[in-house]
mmCIF file of the N, C-alpha and C atoms, coordinates in Angstrom:
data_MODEL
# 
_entry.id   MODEL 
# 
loop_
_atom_site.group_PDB 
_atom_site.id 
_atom_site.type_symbol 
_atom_site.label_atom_id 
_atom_site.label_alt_id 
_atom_site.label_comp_id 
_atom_site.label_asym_id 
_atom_site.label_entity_id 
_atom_site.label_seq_id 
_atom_site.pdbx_PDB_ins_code 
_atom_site.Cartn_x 
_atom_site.Cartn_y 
_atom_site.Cartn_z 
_atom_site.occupancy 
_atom_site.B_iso_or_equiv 
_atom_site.pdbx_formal_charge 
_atom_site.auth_seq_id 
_atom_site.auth_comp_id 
_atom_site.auth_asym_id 
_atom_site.auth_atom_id 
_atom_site.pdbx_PDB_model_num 
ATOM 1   N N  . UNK A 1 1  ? 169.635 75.494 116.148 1.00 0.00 ? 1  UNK A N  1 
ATOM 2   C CA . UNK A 1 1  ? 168.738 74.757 116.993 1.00 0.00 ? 1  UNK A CA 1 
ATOM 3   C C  . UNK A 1 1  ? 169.534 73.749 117.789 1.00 0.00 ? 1  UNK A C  1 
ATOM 4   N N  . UNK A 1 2  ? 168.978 73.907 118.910 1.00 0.00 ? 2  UNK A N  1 
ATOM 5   C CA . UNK A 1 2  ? 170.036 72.542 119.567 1.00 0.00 ? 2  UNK A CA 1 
ATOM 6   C C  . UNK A 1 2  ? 168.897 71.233 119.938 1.00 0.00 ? 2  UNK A C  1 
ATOM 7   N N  . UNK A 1 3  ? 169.401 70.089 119.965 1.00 0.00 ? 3  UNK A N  1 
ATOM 8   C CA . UNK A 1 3  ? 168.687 68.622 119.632 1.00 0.00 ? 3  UNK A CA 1 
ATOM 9   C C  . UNK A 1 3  ? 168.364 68.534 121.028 1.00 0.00 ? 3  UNK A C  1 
ATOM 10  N N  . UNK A 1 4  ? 167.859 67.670 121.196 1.00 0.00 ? 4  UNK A N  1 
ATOM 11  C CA . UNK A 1 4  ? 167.548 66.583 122.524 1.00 0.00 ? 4  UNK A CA 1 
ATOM 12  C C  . UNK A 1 4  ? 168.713 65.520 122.129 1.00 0.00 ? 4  UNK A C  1 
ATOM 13  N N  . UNK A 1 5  ? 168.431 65.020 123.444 1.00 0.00 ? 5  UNK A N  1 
ATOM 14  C CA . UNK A 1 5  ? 169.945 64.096 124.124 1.00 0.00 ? 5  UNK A CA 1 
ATOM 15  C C  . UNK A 1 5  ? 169.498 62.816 122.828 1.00 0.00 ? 5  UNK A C  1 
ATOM 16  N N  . UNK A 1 6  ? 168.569 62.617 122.389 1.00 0.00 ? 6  UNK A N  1 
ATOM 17  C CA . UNK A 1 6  ? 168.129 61.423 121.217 1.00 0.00 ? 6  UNK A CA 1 
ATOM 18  C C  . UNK A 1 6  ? 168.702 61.278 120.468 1.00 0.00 ? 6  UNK A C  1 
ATOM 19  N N  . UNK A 1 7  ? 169.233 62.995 120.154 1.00 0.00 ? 7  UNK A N  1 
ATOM 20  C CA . UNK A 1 7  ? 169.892 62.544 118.851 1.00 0.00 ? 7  UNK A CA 1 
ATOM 21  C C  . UNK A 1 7  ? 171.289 62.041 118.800 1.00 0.00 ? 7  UNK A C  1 
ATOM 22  N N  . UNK A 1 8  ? 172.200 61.723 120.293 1.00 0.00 ? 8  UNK A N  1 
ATOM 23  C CA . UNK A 1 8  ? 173.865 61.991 120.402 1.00 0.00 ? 8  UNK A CA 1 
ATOM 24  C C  . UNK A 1 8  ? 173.554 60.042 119.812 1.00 0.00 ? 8  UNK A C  1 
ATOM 25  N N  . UNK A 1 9  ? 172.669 59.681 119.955 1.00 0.00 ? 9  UNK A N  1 
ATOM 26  C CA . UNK A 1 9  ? 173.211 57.773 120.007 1.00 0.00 ? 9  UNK A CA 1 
ATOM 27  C C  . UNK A 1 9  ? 173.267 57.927 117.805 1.00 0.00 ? 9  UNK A C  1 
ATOM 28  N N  . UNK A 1 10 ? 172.313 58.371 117.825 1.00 0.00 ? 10 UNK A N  1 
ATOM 29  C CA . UNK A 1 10 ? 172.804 58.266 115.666 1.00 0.00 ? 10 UNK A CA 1 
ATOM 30  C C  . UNK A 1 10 ? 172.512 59.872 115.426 1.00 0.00 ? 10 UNK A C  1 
ATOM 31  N N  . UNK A 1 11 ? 172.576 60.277 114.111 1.00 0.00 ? 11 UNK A N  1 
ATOM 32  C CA . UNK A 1 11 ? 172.802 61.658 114.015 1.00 0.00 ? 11 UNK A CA 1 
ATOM 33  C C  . UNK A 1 11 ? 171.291 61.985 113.382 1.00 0.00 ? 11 UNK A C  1 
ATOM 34  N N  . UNK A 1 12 ? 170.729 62.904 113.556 1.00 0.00 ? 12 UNK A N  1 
ATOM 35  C CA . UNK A 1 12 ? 169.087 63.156 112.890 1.00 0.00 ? 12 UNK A CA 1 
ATOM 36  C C  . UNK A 1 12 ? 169.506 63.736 111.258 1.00 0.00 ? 12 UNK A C  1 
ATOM 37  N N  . UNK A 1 13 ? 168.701 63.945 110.740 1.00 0.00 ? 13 UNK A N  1 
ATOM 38  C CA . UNK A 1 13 ? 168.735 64.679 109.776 1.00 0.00 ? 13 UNK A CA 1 
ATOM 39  C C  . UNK A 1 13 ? 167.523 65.690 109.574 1.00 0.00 ? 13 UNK A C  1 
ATOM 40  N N  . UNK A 1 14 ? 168.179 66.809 109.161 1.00 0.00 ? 14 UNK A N  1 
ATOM 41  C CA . UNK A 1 14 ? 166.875 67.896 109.155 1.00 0.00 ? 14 UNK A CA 1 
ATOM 42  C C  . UNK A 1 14 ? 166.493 68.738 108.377 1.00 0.00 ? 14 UNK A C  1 
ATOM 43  N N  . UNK A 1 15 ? 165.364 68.990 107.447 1.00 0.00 ? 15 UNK A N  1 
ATOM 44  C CA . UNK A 1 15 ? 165.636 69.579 107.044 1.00 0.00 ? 15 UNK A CA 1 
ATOM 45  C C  . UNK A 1 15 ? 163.902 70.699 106.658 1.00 0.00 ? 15 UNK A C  1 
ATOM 46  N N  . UNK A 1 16 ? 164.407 71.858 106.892 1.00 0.00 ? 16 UNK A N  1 
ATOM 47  C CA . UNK A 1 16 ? 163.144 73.159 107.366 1.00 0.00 ? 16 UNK A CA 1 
ATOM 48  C C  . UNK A 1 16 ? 162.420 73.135 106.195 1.00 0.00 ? 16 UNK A C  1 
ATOM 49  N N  . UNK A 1 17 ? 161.220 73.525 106.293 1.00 0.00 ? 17 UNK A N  1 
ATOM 50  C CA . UNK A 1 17 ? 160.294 73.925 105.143 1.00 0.00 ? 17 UNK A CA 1 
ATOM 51  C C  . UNK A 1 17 ? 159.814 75.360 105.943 1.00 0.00 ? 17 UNK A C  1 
ATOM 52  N N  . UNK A 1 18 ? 159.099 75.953 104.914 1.00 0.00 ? 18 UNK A N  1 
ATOM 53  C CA . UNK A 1 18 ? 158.305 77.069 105.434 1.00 0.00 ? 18 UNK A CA 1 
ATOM 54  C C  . UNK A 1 18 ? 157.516 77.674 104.094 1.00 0.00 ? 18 UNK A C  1 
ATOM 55  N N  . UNK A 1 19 ? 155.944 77.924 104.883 1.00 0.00 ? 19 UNK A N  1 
ATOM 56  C CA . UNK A 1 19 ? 155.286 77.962 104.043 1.00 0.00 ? 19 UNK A CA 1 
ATOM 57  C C  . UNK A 1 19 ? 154.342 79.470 104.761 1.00 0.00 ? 19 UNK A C  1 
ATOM 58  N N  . UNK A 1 20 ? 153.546 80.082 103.577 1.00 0.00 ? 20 UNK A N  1 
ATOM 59  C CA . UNK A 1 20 ? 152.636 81.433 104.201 1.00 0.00 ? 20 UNK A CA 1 
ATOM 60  C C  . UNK A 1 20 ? 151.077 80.817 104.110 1.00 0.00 ? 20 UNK A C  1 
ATOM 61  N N  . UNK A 1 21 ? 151.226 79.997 103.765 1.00 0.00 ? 21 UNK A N  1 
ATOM 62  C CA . UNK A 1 21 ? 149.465 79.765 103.557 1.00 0.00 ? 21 UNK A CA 1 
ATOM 63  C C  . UNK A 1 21 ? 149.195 78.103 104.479 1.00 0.00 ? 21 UNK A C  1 
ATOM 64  N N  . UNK A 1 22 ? 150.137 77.610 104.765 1.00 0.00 ? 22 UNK A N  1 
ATOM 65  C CA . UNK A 1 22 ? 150.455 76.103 105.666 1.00 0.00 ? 22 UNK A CA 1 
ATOM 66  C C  . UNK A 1 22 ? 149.514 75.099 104.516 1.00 0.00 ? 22 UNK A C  1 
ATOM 67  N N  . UNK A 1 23 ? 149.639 75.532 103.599 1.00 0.00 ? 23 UNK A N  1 
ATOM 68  C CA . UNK A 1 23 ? 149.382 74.215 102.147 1.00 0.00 ? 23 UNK A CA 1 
ATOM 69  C C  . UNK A 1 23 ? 150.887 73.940 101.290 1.00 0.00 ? 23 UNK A C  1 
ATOM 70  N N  . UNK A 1 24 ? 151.441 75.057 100.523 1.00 0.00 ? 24 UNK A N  1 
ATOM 71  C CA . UNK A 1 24 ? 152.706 74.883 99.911  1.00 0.00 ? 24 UNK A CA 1 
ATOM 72  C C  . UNK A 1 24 ? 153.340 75.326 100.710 1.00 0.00 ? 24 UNK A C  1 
ATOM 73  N N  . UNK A 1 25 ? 154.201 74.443 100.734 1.00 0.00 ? 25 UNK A N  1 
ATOM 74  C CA . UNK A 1 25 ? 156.087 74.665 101.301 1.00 0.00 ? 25 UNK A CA 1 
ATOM 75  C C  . UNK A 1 25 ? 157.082 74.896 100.800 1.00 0.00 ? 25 UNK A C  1 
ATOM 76  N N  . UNK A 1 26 ? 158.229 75.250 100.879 1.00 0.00 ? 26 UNK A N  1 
ATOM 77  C CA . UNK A 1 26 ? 159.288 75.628 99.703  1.00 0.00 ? 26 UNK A CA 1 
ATOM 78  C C  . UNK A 1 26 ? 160.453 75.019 100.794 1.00 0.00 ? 26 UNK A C  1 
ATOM 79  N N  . UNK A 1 27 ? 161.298 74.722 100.408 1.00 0.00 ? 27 UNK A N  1 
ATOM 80  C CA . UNK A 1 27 ? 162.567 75.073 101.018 1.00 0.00 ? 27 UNK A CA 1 
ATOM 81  C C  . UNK A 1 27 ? 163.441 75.872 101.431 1.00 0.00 ? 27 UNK A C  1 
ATOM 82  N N  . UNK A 1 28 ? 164.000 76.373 102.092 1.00 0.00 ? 28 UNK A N  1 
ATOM 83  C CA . UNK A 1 28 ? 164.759 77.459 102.433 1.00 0.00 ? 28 UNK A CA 1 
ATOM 84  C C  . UNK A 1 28 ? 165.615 78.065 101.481 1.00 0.00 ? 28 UNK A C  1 
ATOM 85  N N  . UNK A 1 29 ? 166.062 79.553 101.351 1.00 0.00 ? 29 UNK A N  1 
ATOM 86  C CA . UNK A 1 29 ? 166.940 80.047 100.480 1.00 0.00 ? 29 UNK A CA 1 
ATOM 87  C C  . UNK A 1 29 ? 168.054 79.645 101.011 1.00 0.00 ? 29 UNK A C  1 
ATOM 88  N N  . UNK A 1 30 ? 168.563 78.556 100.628 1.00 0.00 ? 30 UNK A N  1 
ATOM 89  C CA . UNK A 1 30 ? 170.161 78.768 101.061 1.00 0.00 ? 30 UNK A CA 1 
ATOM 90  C C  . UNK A 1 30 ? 170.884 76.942 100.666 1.00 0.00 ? 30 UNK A C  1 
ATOM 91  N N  . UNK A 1 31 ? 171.861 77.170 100.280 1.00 0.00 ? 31 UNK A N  1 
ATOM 92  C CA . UNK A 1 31 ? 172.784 76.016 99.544  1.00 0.00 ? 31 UNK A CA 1 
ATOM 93  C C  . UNK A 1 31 ? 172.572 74.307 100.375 1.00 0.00 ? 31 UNK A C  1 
ATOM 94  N N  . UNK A 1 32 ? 172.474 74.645 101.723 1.00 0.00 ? 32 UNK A N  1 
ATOM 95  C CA . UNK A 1 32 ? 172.256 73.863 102.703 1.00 0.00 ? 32 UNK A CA 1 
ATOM 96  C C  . UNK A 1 32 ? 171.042 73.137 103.028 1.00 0.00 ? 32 UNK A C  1 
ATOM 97  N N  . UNK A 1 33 ? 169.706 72.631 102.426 1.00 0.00 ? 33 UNK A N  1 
ATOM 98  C CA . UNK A 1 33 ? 168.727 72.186 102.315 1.00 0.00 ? 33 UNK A CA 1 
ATOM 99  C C  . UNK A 1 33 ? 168.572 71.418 103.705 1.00 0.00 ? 33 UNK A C  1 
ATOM 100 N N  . UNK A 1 34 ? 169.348 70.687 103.716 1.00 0.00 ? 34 UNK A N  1 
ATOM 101 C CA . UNK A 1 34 ? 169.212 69.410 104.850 1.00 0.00 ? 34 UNK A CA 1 
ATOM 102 C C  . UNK A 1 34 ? 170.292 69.545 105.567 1.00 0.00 ? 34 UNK A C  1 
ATOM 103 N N  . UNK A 1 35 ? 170.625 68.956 107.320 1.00 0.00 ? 35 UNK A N  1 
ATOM 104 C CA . UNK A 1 35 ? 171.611 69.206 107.936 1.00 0.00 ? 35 UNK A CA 1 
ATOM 105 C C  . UNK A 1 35 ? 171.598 67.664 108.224 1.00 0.00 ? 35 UNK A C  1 
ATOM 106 N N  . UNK A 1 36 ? 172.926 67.224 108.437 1.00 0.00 ? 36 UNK A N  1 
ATOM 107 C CA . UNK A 1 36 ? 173.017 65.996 109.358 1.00 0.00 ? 36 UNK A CA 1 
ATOM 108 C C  . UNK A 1 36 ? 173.771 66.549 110.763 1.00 0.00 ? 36 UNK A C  1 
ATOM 109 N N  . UNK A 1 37 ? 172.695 66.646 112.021 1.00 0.00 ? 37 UNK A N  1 
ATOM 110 C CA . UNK A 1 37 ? 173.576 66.670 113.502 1.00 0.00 ? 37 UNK A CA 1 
ATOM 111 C C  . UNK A 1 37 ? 173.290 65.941 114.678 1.00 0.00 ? 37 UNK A C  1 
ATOM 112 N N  . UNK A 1 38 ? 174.346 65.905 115.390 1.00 0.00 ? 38 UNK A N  1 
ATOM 113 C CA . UNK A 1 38 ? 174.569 65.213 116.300 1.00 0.00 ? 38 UNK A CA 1 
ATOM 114 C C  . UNK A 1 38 ? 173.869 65.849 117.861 1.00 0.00 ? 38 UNK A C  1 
ATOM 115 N N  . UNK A 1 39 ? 174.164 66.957 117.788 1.00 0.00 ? 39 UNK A N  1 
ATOM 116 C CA . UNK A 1 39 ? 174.069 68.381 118.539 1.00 0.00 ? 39 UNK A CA 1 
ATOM 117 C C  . UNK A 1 39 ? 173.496 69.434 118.425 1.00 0.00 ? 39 UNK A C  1 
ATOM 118 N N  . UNK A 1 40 ? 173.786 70.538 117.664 1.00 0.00 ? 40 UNK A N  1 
ATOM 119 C CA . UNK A 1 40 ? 173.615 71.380 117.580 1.00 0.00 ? 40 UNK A CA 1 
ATOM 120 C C  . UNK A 1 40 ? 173.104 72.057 115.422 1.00 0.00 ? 40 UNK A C  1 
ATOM 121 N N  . UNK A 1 41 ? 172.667 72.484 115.415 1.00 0.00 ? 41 UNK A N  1 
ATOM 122 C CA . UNK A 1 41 ? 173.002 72.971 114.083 1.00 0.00 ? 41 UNK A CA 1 
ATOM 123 C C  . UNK A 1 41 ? 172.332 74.346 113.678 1.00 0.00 ? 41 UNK A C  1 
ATOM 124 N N  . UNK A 1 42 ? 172.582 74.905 112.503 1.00 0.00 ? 42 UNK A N  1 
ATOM 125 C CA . UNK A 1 42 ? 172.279 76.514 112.012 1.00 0.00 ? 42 UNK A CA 1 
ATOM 126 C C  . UNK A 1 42 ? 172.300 76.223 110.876 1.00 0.00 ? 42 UNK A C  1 
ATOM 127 N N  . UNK A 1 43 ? 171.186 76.996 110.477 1.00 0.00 ? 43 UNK A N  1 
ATOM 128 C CA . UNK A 1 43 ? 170.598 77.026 109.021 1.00 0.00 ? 43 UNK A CA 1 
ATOM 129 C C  . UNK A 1 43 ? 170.874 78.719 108.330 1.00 0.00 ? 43 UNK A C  1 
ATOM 130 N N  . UNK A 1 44 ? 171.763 79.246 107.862 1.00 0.00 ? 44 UNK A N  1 
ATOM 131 C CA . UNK A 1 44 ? 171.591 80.499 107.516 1.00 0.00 ? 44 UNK A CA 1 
ATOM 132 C C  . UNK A 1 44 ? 171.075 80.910 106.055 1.00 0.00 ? 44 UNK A C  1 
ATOM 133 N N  . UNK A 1 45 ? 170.354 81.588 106.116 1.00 0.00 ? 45 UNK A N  1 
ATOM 134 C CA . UNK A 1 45 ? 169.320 81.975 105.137 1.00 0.00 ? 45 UNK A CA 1 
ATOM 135 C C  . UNK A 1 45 ? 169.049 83.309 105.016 1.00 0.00 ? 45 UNK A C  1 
ATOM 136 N N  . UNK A 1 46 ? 168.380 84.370 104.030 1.00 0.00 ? 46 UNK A N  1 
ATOM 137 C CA . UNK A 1 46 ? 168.191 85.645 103.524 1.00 0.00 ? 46 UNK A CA 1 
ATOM 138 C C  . UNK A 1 46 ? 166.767 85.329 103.932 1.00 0.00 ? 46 UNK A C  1 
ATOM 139 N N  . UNK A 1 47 ? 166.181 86.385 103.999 1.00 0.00 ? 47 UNK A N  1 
ATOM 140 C CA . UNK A 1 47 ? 164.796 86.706 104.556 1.00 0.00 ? 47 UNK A CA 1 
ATOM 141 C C  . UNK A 1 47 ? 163.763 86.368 103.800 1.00 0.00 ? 47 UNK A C  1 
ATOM 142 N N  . UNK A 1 48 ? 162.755 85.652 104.477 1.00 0.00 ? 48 UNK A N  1 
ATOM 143 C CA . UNK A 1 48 ? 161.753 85.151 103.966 1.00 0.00 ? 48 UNK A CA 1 
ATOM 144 C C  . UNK A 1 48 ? 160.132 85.797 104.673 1.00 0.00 ? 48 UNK A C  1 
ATOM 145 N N  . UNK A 1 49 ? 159.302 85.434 103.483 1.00 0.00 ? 49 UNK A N  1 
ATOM 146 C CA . UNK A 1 49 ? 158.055 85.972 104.786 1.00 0.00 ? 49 UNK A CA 1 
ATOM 147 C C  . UNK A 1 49 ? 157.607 84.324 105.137 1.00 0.00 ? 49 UNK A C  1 
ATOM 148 N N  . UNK A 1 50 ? 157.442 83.957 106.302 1.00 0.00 ? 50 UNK A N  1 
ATOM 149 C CA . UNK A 1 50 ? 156.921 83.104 106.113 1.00 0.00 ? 50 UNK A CA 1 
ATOM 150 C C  . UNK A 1 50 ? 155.883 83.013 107.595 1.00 0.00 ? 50 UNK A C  1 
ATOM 151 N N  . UNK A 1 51 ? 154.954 82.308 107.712 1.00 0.00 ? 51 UNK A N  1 
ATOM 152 C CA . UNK A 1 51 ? 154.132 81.899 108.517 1.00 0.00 ? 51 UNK A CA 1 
ATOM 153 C C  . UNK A 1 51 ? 153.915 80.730 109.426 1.00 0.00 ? 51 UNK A C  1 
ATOM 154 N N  . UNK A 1 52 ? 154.508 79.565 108.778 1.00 0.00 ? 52 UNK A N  1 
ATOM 155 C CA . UNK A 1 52 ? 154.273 78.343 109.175 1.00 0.00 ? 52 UNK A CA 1 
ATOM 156 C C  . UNK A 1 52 ? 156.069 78.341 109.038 1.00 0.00 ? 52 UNK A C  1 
ATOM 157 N N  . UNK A 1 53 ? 156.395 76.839 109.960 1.00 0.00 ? 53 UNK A N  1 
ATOM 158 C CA . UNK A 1 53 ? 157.768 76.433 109.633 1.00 0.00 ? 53 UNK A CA 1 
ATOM 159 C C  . UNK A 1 53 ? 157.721 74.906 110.333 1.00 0.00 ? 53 UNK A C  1 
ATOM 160 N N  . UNK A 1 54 ? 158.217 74.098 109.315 1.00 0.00 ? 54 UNK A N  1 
ATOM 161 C CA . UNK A 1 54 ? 158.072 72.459 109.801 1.00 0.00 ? 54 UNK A CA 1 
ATOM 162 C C  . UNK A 1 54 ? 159.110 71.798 109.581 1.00 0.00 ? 54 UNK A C  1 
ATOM 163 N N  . UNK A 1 55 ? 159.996 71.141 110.154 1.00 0.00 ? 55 UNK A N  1 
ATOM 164 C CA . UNK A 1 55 ? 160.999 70.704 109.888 1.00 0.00 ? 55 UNK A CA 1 
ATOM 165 C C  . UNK A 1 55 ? 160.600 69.086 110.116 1.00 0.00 ? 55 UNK A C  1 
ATOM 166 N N  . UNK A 1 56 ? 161.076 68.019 108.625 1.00 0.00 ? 56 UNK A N  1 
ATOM 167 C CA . UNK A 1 56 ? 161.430 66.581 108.663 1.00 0.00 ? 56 UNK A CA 1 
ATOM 168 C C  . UNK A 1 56 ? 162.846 66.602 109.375 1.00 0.00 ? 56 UNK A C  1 
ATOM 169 N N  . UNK A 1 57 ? 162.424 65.607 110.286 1.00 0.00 ? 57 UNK A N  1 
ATOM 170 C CA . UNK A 1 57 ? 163.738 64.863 110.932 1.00 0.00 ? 57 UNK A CA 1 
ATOM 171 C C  . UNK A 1 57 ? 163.530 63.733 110.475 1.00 0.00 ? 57 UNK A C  1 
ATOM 172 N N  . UNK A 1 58 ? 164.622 63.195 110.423 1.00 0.00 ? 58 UNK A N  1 
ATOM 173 C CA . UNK A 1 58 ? 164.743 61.172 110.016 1.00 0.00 ? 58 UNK A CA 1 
ATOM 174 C C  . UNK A 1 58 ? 166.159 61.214 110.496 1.00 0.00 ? 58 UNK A C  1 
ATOM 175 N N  . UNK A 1 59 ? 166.416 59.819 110.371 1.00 0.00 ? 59 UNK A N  1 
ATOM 176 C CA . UNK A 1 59 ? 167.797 59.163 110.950 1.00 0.00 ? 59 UNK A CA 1 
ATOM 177 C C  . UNK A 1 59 ? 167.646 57.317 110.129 1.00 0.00 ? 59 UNK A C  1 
ATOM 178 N N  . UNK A 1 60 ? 169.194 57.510 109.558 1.00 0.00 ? 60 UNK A N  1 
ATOM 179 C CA . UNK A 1 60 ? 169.428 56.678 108.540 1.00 0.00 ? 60 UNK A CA 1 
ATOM 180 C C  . UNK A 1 60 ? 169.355 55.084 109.857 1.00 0.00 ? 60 UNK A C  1 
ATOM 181 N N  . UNK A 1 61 ? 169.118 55.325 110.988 1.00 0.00 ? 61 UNK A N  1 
ATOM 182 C CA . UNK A 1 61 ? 169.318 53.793 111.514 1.00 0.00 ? 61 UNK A CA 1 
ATOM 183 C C  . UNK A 1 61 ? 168.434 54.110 112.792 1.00 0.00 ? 61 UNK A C  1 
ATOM 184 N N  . UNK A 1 62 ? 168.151 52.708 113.447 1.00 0.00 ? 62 UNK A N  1 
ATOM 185 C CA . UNK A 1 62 ? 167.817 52.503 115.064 1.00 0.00 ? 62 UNK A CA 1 
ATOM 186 C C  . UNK A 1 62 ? 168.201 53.187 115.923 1.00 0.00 ? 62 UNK A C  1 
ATOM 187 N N  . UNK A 1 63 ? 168.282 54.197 116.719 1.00 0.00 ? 63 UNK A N  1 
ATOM 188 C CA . UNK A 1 63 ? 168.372 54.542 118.033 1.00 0.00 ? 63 UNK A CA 1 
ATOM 189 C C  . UNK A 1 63 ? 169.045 53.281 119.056 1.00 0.00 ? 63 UNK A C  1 
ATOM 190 N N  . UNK A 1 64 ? 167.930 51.911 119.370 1.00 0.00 ? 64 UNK A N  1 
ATOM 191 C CA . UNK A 1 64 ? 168.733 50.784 119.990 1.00 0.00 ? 64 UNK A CA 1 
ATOM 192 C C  . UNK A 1 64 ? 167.732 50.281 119.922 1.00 0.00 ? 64 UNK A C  1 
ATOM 193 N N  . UNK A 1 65 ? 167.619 48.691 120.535 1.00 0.00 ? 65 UNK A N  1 
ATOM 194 C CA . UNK A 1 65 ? 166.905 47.938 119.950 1.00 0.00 ? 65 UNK A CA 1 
ATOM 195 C C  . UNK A 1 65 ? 166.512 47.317 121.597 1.00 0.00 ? 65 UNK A C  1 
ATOM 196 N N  . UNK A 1 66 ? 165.163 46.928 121.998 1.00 0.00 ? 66 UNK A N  1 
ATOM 197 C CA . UNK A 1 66 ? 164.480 46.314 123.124 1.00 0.00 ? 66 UNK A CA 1 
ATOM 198 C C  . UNK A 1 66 ? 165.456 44.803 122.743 1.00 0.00 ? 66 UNK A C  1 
ATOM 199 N N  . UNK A 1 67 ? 164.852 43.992 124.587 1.00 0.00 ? 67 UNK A N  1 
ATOM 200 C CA . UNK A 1 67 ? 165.219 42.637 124.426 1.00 0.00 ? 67 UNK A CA 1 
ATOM 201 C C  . UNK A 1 67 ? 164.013 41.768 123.557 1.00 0.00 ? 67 UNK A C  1 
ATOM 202 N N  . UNK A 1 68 ? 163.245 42.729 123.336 1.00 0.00 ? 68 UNK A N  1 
ATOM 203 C CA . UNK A 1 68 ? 162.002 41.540 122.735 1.00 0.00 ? 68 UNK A CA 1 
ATOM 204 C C  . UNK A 1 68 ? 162.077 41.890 120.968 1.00 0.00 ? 68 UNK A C  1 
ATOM 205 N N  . UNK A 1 69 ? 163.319 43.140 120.395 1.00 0.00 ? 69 UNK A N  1 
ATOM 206 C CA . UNK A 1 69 ? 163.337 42.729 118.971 1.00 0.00 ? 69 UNK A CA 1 
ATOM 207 C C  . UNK A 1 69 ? 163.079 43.705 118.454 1.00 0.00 ? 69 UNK A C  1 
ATOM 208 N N  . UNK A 1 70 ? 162.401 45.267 119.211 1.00 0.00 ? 70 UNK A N  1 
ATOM 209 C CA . UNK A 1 70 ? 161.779 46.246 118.556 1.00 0.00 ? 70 UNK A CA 1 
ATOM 210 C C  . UNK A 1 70 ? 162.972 46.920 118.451 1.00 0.00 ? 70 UNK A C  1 
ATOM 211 N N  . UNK A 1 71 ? 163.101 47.915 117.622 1.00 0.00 ? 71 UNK A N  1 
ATOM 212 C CA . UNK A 1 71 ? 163.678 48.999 117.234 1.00 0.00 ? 71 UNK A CA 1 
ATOM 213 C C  . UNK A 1 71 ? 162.977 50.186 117.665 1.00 0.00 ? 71 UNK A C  1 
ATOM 214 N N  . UNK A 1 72 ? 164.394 50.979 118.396 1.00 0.00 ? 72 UNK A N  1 
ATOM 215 C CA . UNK A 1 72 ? 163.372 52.734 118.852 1.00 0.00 ? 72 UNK A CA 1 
ATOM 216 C C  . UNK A 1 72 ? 164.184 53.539 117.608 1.00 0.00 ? 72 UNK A C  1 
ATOM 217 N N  . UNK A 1 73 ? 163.676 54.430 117.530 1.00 0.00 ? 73 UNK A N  1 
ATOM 218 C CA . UNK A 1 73 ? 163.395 55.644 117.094 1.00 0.00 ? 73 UNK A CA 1 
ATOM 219 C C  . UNK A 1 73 ? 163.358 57.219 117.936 1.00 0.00 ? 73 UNK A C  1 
ATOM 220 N N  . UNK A 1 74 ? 164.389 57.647 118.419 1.00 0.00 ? 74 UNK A N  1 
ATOM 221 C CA . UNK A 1 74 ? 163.642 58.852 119.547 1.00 0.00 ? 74 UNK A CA 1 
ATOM 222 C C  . UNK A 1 74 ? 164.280 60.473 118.195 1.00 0.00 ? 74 UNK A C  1 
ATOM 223 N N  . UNK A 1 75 ? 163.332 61.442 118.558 1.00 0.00 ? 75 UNK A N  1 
ATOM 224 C CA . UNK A 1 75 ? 163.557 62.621 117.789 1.00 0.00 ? 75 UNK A CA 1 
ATOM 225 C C  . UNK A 1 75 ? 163.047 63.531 118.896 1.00 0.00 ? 75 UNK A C  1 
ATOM 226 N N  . UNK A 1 76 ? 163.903 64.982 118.887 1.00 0.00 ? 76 UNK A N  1 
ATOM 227 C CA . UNK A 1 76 ? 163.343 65.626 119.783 1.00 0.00 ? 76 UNK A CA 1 
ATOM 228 C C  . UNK A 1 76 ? 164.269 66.840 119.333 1.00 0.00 ? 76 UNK A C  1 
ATOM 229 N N  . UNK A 1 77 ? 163.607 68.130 119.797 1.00 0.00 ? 77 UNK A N  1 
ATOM 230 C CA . UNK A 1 77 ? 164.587 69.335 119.743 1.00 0.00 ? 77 UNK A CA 1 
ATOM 231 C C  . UNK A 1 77 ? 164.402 70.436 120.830 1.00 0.00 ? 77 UNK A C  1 
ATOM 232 N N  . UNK A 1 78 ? 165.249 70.604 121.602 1.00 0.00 ? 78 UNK A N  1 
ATOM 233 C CA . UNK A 1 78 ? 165.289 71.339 122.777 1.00 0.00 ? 78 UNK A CA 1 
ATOM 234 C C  . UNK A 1 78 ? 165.301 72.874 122.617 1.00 0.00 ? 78 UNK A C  1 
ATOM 235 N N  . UNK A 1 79 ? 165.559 73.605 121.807 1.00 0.00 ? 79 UNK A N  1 
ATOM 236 C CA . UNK A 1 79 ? 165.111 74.948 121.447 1.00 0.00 ? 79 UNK A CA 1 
ATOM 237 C C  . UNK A 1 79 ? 165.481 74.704 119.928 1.00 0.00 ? 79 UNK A C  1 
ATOM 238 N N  . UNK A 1 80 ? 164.541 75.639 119.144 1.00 0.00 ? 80 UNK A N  1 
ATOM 239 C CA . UNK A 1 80 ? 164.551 76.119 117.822 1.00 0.00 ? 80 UNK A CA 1 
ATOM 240 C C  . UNK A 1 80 ? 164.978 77.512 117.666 1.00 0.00 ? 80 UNK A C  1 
ATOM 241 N N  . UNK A 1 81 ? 164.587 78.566 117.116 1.00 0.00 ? 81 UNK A N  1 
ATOM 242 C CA . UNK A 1 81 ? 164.964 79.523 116.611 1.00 0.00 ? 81 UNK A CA 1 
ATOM 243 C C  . UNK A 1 81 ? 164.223 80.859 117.293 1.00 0.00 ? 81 UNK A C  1 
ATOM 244 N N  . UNK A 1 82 ? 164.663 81.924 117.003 1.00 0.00 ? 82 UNK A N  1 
ATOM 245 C CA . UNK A 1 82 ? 163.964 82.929 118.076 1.00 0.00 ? 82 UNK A CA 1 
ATOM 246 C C  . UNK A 1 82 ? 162.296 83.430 117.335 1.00 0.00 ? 82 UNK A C  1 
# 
């Protein structure tokens, strides 16, 4: 998947769920649960059936901070998977 430009100022973290009924979720088959990127990243995995797919992003800090004190936050992803 490749990120939006949001993520080059701190790195996102990501990590896929996928579920067949969009109530339980599991995690992906594969050693790699969560990614930390800047850019770009790939999740490789063995075949699943799945239906639904939701990925948590977070980021361990601020994006940048307004003159009046707020803290941003930006998350975004410019293509996902085929």
């Amino acid at each position: 998947m490749k990120l939006h430009q949001s993520a080059q100022s701190k790195a996102m973290v990501i990590t896929p769920l996928y579920s067949v009924d969009n109530y339980n979720y599991s995690q992906l088959p594969t050693v790699s649960y969560t990614q930390e990127a800047l850019d770009t990243c790939t999740f490789n995995f063995t075949s699943i059936e799945a239906k639904y797919i939701k990925f948590i992003l977070t980021k361990e800090g601020p994006d940048g901070r307004s003159n009046l004190g707020r803290y941003s936050y930006e998350f975004g992803l410019m293509k996902s998977f085929l």
